[in-house]
N, C-alpha and C positions, 0 to 999 in steps of 0.2 A: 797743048793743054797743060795745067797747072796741078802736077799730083798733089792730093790731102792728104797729108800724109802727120803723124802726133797730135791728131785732134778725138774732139769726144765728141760722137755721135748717138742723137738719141732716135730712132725707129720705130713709129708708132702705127702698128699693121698688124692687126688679125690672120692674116694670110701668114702663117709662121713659115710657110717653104719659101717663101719670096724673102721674107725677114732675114733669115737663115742663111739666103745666097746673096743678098746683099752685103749681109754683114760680115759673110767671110769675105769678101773681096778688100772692103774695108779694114779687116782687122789685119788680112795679110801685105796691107801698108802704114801696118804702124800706128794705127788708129785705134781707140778701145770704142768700144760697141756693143749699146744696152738694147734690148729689142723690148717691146712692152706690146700688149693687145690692146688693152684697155684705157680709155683718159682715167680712168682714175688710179690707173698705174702710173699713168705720166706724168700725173700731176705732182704725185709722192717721187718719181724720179727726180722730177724737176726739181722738185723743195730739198732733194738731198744732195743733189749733184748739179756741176755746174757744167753744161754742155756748151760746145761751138755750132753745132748745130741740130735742128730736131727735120726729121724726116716721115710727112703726117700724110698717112691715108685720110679720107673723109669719110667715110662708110666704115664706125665701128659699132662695137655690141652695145657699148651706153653711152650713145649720143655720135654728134654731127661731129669732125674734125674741127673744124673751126669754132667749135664749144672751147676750145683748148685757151684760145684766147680771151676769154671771159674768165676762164677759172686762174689763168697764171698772171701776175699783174705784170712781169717782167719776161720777155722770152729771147733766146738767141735767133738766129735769123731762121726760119720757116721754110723750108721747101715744101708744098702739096706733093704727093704721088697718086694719082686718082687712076681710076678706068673712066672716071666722069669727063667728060669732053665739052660739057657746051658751053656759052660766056659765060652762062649766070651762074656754072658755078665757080669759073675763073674769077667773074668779077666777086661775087662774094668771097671767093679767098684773097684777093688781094685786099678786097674793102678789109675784110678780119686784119690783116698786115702780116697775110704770107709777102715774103720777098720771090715765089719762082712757084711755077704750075707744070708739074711733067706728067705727062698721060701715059698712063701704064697702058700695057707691058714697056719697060724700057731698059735698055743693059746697064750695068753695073758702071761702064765706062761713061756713058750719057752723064747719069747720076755724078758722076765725081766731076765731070766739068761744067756740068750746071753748080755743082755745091763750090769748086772753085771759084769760081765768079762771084761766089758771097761770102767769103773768107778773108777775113784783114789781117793782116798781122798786127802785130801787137800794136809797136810802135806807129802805127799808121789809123790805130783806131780810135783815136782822139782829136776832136776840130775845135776851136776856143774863137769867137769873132763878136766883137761888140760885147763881151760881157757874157754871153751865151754858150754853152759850152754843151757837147754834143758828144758821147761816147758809142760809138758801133759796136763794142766788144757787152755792154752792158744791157746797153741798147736803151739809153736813159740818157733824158738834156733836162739841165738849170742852169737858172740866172741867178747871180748872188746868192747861193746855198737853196734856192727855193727851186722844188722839182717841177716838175713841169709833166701834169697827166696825160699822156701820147696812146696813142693806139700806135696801134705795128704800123699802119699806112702811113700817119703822120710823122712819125720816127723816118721812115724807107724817104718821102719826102725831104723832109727838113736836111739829112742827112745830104741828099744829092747837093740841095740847094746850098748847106755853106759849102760844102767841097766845091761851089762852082759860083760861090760869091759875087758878085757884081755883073752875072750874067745874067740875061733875059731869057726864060723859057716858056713858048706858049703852054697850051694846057694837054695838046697831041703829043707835043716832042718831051714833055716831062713825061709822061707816061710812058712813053715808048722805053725813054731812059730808066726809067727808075726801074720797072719791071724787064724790058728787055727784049719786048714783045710788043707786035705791034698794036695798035690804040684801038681800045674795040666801043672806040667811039660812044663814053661813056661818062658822064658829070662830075666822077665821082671827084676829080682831081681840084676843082672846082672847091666843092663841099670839103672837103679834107684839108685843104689851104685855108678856107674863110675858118675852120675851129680852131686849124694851127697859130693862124694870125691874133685869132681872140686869147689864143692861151700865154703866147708869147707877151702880148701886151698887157694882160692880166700879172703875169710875173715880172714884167721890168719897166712897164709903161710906156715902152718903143715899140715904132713902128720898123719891125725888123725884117719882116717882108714885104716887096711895094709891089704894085699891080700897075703896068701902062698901058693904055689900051695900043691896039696894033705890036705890041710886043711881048706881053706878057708877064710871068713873075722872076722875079730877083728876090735873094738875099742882100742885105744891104753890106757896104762896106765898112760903113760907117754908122752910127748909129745916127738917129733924128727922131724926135719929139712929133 
């Protein structure tokens, strides 16, 4: 496992003894560590500080977790920490564009290598292909200076797909990859490619991801009209 260790974590959980021991585990590896209860402390964290990663219950006092992503236009990657177990509301957090779902109760050791696995470094958090340019650290992609409006799901996609450029993913095995977990046999990935493609070609007039049947999608190498 991969310690986190000089990063900013932010901890969004009503349950402050759970907070509290999370975050000393964290803090006692070099990490700083803001706890908040409420989205609209989060929201004010976010706007003022710039975190690597946020860590969201869903059951808070004013409103759903996944409210979070409506109110922030920009987020670092997303862990869930739920007692909530069923798909619908995995698949709703992943549709919102959490990157990871862990079911509480869970140790403190769990947490840090699930949050590893969604940690870039610096130098490694920048893809540039066709004109398109794709930052993991910001969590933000444009074409020729023009942004490009992503939810978190479209971002965790696009993301995979240039890192994996000219390969073919059906729509089971991009999902399994992108979240980690395995495919709860769900459209969504479908729906979330057909906005990314209309966005993508909106901004640059390419088709810069291509669909074959019996094989699935790519990013292109190359670009084409």
């Amino acid at each position: 496992m991969t310690a986190v260790t000089n990063r900013k974590i932010l901890i969004i959980d009503d349950d402050e003894e759970l907070s509290l021991t999370t975050a000393k585990y964290f803090i006692e590896r070099g990490n700083e560590v803001e706890c908040v209860g409420l989205l609209s402390d989060a929201e004010e964290a976010l706007g003022r500080t710039g975190f690597d990663a946020v860590l969201l219950d869903l059951i808070l006092p004013d409103g759903e977790g996944t409210d979070l992503f409506k109110r922030c236009q920009s987020l670092p990657p997303v862990i869930v920490m739920s007692a909530l177990s069923s798909e619908e509301h995995m698949l709703d957090s992943f549709d919102a564009g959490a990157l990871d779902y862990i079911i509480k109760p869970s140790s403190p050791r769990l947490i840090e290598a699930r949050l590893s696995l969604r940690l870039l470094p610096d130098d490694k958090g920048r893809i540039c292909i066709c004109g398109l340019t794709a930052d993991a650290i910001s969590r933000t992609a444009e074409y020729d200076g023009k942004q490009l409006s992503l939810t978190g799901s479209e971002f965790n996609i696009l993301w995979y797909l240039m890192n994996h450029a000219g390969v073919y993913f059906d729509a089971v095995t991009l999902y399994e990859e992108v979240w980690q977990m395995p495919s709860l046999k769900t459209n969504s990935i479908k729906y979330h490619i057909s906005n990314l493609r209309r966005k993508i070609k909106a901004a640059s007039d390419k088709d810069l991801i291509v669909t074959e049947f019996g094989k699935g999608y790519k990013f292109m190498t190359e670009a084409w009209r």
